[in-house]
Backbone bond lengths (Angstrom), bond angles and torsions (degrees), N, CA, C in turn:
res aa  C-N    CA-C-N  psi(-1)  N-CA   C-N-CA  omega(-1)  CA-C   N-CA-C  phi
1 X - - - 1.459 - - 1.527 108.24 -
2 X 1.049 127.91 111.97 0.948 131.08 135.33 1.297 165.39 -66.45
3 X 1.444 126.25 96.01 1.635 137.55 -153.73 1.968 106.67 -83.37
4 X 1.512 122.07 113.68 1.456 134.57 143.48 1.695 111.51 -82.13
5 X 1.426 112.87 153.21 1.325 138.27 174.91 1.855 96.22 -112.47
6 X 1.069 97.76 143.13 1.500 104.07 168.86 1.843 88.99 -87.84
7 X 1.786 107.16 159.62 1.706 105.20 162.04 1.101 114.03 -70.43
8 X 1.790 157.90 30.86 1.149 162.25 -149.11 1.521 89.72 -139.41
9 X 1.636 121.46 -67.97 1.563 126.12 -176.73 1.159 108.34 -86.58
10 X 1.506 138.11 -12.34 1.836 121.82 145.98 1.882 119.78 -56.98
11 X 1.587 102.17 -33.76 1.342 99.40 157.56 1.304 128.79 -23.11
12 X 1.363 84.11 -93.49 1.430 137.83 175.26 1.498 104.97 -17.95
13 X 1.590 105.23 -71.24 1.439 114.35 -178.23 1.789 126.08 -85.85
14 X 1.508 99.69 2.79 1.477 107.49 170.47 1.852 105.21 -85.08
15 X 1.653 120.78 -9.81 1.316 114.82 -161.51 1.678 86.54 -103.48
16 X 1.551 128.87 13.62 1.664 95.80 -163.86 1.412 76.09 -90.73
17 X 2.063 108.01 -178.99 1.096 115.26 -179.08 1.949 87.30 -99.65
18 X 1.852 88.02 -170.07 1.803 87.35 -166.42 0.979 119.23 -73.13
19 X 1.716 144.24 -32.56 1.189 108.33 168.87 1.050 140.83 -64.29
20 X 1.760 116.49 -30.55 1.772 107.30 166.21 0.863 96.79 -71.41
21 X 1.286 160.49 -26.23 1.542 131.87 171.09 1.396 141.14 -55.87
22 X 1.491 102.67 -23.02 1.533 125.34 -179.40 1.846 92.76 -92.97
23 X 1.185 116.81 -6.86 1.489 109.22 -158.38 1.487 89.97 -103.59
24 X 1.385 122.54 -49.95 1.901 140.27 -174.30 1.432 95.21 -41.77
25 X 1.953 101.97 -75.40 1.221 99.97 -164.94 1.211 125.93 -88.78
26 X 1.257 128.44 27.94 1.560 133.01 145.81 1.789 118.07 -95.29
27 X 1.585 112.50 -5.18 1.814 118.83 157.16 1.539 83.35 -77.04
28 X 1.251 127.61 -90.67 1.875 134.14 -171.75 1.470 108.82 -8.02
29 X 1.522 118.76 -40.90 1.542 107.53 176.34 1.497 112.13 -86.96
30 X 1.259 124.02 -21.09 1.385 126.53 160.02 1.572 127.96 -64.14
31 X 1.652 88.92 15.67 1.970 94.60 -179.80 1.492 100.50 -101.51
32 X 1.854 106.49 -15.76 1.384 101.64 -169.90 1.909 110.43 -88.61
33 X 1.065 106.50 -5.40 1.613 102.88 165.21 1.428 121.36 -78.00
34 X 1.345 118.80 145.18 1.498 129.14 -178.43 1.399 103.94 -105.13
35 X 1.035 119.42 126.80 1.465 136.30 -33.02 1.868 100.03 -47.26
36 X 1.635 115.87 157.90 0.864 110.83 174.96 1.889 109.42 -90.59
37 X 1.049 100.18 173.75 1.765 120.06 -160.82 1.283 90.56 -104.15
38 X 1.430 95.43 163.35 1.212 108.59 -173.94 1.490 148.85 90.09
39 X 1.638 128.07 128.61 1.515 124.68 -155.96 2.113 102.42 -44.47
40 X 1.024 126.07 67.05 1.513 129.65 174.13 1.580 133.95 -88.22
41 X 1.093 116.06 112.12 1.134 111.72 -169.79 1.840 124.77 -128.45
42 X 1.212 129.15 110.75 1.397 146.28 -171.20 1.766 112.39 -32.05
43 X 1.242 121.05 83.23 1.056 110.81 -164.83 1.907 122.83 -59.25
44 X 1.117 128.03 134.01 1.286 112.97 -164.28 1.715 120.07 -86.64
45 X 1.520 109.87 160.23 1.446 100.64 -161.11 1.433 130.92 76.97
46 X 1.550 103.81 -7.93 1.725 108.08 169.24 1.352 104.19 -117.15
47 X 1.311 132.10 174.15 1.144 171.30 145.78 1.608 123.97 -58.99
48 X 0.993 114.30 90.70 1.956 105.11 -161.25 0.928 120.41 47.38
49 X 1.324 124.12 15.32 1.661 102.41 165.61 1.788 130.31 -120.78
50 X 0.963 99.00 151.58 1.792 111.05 -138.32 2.031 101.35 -124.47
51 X 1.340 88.71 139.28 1.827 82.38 168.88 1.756 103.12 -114.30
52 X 1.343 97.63 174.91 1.519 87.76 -179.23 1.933 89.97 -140.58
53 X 1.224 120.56 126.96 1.282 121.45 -178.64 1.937 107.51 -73.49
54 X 1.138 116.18 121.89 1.496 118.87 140.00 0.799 128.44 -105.95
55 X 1.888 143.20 107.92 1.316 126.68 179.95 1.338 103.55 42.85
56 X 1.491 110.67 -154.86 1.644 125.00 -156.72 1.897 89.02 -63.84
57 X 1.356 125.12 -40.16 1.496 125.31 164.69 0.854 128.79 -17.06
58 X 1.842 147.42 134.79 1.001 145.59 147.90 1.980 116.18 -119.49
59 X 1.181 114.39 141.77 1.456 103.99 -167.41 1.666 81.78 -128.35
60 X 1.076 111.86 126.61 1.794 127.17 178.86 1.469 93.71 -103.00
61 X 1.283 128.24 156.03 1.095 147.84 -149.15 1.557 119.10 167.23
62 X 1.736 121.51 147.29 1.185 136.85 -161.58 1.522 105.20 -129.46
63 X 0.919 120.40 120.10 1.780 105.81 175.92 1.742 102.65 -91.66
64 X 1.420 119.67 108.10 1.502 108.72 -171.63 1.670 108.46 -89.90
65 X 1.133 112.91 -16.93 1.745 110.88 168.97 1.640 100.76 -149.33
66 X 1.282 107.76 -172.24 1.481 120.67 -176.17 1.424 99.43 -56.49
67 X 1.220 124.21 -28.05 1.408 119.56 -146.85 1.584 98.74 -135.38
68 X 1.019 126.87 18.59 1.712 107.47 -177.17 1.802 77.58 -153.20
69 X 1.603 93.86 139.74 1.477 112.68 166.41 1.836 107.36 -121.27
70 X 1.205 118.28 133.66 1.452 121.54 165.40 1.725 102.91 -114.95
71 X 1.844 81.70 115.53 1.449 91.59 158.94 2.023 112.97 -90.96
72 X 1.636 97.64 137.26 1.282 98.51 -154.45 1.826 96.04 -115.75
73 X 1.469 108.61 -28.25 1.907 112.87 175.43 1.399 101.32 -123.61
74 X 1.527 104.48 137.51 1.590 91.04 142.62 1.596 108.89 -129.31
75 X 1.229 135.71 147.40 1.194 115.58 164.08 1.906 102.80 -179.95
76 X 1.000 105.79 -171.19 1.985 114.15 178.48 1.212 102.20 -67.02
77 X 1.475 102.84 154.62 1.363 118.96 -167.34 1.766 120.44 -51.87
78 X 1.067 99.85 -20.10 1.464 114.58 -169.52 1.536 112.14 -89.17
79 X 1.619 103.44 -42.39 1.545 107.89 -157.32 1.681 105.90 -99.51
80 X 1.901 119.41 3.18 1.184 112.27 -146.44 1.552 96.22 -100.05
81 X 1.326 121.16 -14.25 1.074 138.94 -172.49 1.623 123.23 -77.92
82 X 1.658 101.87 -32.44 1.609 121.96 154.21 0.916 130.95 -73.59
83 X 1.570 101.84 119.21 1.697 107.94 -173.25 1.723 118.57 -84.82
């Protein structure tokens, strides 16, 4: 499996400090297991696309083929959902 960042959620995830950062991108490698891990849930009204809860975190995400995931948000529970 292979995981892309849109440049919006490399932002995003270059500004957390280190522990959510050590915390994000160890959920991010849990996107590459089949089924993937983790509190995940099918967002409704879209088409493959999925959030995955970390703590106050949310990482939104698209699965565009079997094999490639684009993470497209990352951010707090509140703000990750605004595009």
């Amino acid at each position: 499996m292979k995981i892309k960042m849109s440049n919006k959620a490399k932002k995003q995830f270059n500004r957390l400090n280190e522990p959510e950062l050590s915390r994000i991108a160890e959920a991010i490698e849990k996107l590459k297991f089949e089924p993937p891990e983790g509190d995940i849930i099918k967002l409704t009204d879209e088409i493959n696309k999925y959030r995955m809860r970390t703590g106050d975190y949310r990482i939104i995400y698209e699965k565009k083929t079997d094999d490639i995931i684009l993470i497209q948000r990352i951010g707090r529970r509140g703000q990750a959902y605004k595009e």
